[in-house]
N, C-alpha and C positions, 0 to 999 in steps of 0.2 A: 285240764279237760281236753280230751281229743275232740278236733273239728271235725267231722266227718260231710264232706262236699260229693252227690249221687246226683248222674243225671236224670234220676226216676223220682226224684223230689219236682220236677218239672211237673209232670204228672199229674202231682195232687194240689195242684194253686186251683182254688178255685176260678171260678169263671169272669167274677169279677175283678179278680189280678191280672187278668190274661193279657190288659195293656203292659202288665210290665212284663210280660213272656220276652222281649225281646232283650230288656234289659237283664232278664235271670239267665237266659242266655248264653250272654254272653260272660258271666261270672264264672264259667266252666272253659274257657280257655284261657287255659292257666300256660302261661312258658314256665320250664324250669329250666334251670341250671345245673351244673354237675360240679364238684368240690375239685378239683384241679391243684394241682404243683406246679410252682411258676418259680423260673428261678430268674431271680432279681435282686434288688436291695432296696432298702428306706432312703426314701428322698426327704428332705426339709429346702424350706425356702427362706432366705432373709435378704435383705437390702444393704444396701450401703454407696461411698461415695468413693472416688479415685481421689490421691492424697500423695502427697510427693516423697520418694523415698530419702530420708533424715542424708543416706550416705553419698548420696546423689549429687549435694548441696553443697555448693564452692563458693569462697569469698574471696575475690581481687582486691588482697591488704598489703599494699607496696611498705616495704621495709624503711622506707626512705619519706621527710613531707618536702613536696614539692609544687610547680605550675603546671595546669594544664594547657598544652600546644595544641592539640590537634584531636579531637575524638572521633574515631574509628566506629565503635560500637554506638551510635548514638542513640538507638531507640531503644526501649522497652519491649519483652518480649521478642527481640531481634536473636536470630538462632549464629550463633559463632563456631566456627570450627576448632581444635586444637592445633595452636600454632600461627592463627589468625591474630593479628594486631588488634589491639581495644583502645588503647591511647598514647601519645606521645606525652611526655612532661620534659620539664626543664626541673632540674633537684641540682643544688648545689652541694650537698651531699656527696652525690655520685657523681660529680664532675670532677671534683678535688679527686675521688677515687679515683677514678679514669685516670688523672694526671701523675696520680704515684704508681699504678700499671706500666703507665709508656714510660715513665722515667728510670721507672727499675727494671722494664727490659731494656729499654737503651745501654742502662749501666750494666746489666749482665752480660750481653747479650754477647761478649768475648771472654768471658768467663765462665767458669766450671760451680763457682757456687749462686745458685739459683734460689736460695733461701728467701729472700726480700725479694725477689719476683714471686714466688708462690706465695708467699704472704700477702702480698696486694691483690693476685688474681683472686684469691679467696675472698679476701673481703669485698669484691665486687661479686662474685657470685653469693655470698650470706647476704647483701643487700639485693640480689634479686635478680641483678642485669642479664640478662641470657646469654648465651654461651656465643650466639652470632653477632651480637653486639662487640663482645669483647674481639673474637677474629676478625672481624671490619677492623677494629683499635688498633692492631698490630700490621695488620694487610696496609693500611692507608696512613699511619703514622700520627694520624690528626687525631685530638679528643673535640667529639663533639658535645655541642652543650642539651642536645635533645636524647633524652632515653624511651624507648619502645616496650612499653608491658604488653605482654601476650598472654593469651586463653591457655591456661594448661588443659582443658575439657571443651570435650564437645557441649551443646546445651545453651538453652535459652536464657537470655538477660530477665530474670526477675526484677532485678533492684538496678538502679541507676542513681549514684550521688551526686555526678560530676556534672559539670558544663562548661563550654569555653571561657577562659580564664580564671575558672576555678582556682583556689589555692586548697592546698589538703597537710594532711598533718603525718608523719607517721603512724599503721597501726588503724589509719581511715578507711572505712571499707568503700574500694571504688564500685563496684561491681558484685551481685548476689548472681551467681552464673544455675543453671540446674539442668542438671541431665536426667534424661522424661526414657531412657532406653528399658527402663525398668521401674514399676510406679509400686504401691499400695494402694489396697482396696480396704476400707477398713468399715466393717458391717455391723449393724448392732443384734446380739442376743442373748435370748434370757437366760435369768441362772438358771433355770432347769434345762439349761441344751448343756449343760458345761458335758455332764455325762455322754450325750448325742456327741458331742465334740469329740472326744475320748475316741469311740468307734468310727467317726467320719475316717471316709478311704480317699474320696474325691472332692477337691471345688473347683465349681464351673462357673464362670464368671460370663455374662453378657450384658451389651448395651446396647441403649435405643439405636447409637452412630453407626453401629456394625454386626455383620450377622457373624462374625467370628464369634467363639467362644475360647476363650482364654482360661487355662487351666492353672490354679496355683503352682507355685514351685517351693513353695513354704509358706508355716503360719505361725501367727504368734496369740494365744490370747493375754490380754494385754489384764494384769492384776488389780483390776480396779474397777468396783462397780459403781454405776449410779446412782443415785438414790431414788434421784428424782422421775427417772424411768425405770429403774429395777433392770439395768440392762448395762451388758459385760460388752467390749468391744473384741474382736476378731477382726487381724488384720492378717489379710492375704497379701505374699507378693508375684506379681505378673512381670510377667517381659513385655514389653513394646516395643519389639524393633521397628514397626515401622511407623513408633509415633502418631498412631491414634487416637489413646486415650489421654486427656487431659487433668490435671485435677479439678475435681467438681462434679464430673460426669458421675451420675444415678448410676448403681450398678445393681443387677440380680444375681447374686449366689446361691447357685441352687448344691447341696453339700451330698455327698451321697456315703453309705459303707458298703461293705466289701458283700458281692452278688453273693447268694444265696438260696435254697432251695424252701420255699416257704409254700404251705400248707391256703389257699385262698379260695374267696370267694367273692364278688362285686359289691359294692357298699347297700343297692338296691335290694339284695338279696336277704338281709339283714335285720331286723328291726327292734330296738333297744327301749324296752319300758324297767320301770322301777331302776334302774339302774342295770338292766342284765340285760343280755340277748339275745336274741330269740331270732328261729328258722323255721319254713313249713317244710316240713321232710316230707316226701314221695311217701307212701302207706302200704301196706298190704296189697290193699285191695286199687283199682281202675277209679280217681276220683276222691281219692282218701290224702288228708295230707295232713300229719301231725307234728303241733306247736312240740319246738326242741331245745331248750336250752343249753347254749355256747358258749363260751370262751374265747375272746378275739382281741387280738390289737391291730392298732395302724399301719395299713404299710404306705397306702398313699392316699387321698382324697376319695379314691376311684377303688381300693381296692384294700381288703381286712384281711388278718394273718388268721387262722383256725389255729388253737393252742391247745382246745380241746372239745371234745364231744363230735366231732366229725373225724369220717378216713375218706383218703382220694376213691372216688366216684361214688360219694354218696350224692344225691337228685335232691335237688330244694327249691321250691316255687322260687322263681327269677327275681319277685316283687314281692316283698312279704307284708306292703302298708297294702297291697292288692289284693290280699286274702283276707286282712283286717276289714277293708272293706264290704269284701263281697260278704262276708260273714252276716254280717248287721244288714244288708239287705235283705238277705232270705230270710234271717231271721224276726225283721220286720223292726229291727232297732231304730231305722230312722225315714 
């Protein structure tokens, strides 16, 4: 049924309506809108937490069991650099080792076969000793009885087993070390985005800590659902060089596809009963605006795609629950 809205129905309200002349009114300033091409893309939003990246993840497991002398690295969450010292031990072990080193460069060391010299250096580098350890051996002729484990990685001390005078065993993990240069974000979403995932072009990551926005460098969804939330995880990986993010920190991914020329109109403009939806198109006539059934999907909270029953610059009242309205006024519905 076409509405049909004339300012000459003013007119004929009787005298005793005439309190609501201001209110009928104003029922005839109507905005409208015009059907418009925007080129853009679908956004979606989900959540998630920063999480440590698996390859990131170093364990300090001396080849050798030995004493702890002297600990270097002593705190938790203490940031160490590569090539930094974490602790001294005493290993008899690697002492005896040392001692068949100096012995067998002694014994070479005027001679052409080196065989039992490289067989000793080896097995002190397969038990772990560094390479500056053993040139000190040779330089200074002495074996000492204190050995130097160093950080092969940059990154922070998660784990700490040790303490002065500790005893440890071969294969004992002295240190859980983690480099944070590069994290995971890992979000949760439903199974009906898996398809949404499929086309995502973009993720943009931000947090409360920083007004940067961090852009994936890869994704993974991870094969396994919930039950108990009905929800798939997605994990993004980020860089952090400058070590900002933490694991734990709340993150927003907002996920986007690839920009687009889409057919729109403002969600206001809109209005969905029984299940379909509906526009007030501009009319013939000055004051005319006829109910139009459309076709539309999401593009954002703000803004509906047109898939069918409109073309660019068609005119459609701005607010269509505002024509619902003023309808039932005039015509005395409420």
């Amino acid at each position: 049924m076409r509405l049909i809205h004339k300012i000459i129905l003013i007119s004929l309200l009787p005298l005793s309506l005439m309190a609501r002349e201001s209110t009928v009114k104003q029922l005839f300033s109507v905005q409208t809108v015009k059907v418009k091409v925007e080129k853009t893309n679908h956004v979606r939003k989900n959540f998630g937490f920063v999480t440590v990246d698996d390859a990131r993840v170093h364990h300090i497991t001396p080849r050798f069991g030995g004493f702890v002398e002297k600990i270097y690295a002593d705190k938790i969450y203490k940031y160490v650099r590569k090539g930094e010292p974490l602790v001294t031990v005493y290993s008899p072990e690697v002492y005896k080792a040392k001692e068949d080193y100096l012995n067998s460069y002694n014994y070479t060391k005027n001679t052409h076969h080196k065989g039992m010299l490289r067989s000793a250096k080896l097995r002190l580098e397969l038990l772990g000793v560094s390479q500056k350890e053993i040139n000190e051996l040779i330089k200074t002729k002495k074996v000492s009885f204190k050995t130097t484990i160093y950080s092969h990685v940059n990154g922070y001390i998660f784990k700490k087993t040790i303490s002065h005078g500790s005893a440890f065993n071969a294969k004992a993990q002295l240190y859980e070390i983690v480099n944070l240069d590069e994290v995971w974000v890992e979000a949760k979403v439903y199974e009906n985005d898996i398809n949404w995932l499929n086309d995502a072009d973009t993720f943009d990551v931000s947090f409360k800590s920083t007004d940067k926005i961090y852009t994936a460098i890869s994704t993974l969804l991870y094969p396994n659902l919930d039950p108990k939330e009905a929800t798939l995880t997605l994990r993004l990986h980020l860089k952090n060089t400058n070590t900002k993010l933490f694991p734990g920190m709340y993150a927003t991914v907002i996920s986007k596809d690839k920009t687009q020329d889409y057919l729109t109109l403002p969600t206001d403009a809109i209005i969905r009963k029984d299940g379909k939806f509906y526009v007030f198109i501009v009319g013939e006539y000055e004051g005319e605006y006829d109910p139009l059934e459309i076709s539309v999907k999401v593009l954002n909270p703000h803004t509906y795609i047109i898939t069918q029953g409109l073309n660019t610059g068609d005119e459609v009242v701005s607010n269509a629950l505002f024509m619902l309205d003023s309808d039932a006024q005039v015509n005395g519905l409420y």
